[in-house]
N, C-alpha and C positions, 0 to 999 in steps of 0.2 A: 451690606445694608446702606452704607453711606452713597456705593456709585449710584444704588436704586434709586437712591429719593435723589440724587442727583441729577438722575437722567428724567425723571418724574418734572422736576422742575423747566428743565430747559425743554419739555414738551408743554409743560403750561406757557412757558414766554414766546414758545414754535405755534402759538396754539393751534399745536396737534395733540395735545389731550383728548382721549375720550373718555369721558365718567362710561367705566364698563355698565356700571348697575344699574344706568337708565337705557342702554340701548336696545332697541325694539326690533321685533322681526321684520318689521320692514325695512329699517335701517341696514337689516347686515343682507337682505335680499336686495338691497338697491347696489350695495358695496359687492356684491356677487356678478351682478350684472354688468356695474362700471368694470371690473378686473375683465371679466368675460370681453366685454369689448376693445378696451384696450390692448388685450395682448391679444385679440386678431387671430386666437386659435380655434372659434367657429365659423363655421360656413354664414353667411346671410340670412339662410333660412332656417337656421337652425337656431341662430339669436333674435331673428322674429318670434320664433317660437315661445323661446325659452322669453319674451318678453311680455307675452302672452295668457304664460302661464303664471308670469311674478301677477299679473294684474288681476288674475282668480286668486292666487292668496293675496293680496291686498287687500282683496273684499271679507277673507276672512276676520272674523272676532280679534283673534291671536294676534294678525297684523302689526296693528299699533301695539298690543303689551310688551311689557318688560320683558325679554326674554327668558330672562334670568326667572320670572314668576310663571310662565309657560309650562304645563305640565304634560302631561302622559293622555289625560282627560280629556284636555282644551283640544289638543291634536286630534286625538280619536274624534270627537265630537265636530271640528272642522273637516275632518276628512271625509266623514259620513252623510255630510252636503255637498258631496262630489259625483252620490252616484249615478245623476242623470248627466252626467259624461261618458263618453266610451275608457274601454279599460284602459285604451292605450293612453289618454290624456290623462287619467287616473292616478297611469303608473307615472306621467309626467311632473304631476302636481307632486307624489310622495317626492320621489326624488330631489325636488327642486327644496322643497322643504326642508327633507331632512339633511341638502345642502347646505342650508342654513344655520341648522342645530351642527353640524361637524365645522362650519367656520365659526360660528362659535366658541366653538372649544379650541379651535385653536388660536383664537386671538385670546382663551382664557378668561372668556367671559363666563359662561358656564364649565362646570366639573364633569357633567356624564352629557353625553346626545343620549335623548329617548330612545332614537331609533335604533342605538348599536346595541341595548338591549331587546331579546328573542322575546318575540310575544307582547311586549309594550306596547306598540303603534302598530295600530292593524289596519290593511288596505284594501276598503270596504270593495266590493264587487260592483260592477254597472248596474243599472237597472237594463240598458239598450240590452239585445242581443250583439254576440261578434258575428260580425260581418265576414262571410266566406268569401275567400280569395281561391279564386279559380284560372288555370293559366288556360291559354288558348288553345284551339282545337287546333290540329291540321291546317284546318279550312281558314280558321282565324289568323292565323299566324302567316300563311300568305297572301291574304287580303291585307293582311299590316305592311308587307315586305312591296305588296302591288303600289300603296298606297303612298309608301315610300320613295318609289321611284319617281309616280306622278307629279309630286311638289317638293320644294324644296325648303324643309322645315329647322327653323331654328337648332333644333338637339337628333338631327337626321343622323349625322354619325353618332353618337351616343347611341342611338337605339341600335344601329349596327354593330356596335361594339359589343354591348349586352346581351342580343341574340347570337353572335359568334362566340360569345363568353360560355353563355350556358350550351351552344352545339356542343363546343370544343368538350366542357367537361361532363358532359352526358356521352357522347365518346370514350373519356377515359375514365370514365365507371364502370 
């Protein structure tokens, strides 16, 4: 008991204190994104992304509250002004979220994440239709390969790498 309030104090005179019981979903979404950069373990575009998607819950209600007062409701109810997004940014928003709620818990600001109870947080459906991803014809696929030869494009070999990826494993199928 004694080292706790020990080590408690020498973070009030560090002032690295954080009062848990006022810290806000934004707060631990901004402390998500700092770590994410930091340590340098996303790609570019995928910490654009993921910065993208902090700025749509930002706009969320939930954002600024307490965390700790955040509930099952608040969530469902922010999430269900999502569905004129596609599913895929949809599933981006839960995730990054429920990101959230499990740092959270583990810096022991809250006791349960909503989301790691079944059936709690529910992840409303798009209004958009999903869009069909159709691969190339024949005909397509060597008009890409003609098109390729012609100029010479920034990610030229990437795209060659990809189409000999998928020859190669269509092959050994």
């Amino acid at each position: 008991m004694a080292e706790k309030l020990h080590k408690s104090l020498v973070s009030i005179k560090e002032n690295k204190f954080i009062d848990k019981s006022k810290t806000t979903v934004c707060e631990i979404l901004d402390l998500i994104l700092e770590e994410q950069e930091k340590s340098n373990i996303l790609t570019e575009n995928t910490q654009a992304r993921n910065i993208q998607t902090a700025r749509i819950i930002k706009k969320m209600y939930i954002s600024p509250m307490q965390i700790q007062k955040v509930n099952a409701v608040h969530i469902n109810e922010c999430l269900l002004e999502t569905v004129n997004y596609s599913n895929s940014y949809i599933e981006k928003i839960y995730m990054l979220l429920s990101s959230v709620f499990n740092k959270a818990m583990l810096l022991q600001i809250i006791n349960v994440n909503p989301f790691s109870i079944k059936g709690n947080i529910i992840k409303p459906r798009s209004n958009r239709p999903d869009k069909k991803v159709e691969a190339f014809t024949v005909e397509e696929h060597k008009a890409f390969l003609r098109q390729l030869e012609i100029k010479d494009y920034k990610y030229k070999l990437v795209f060659y790498i990809l189409i000999e990826t998928r020859n190669a494993s269509s092959e050994n199928a």
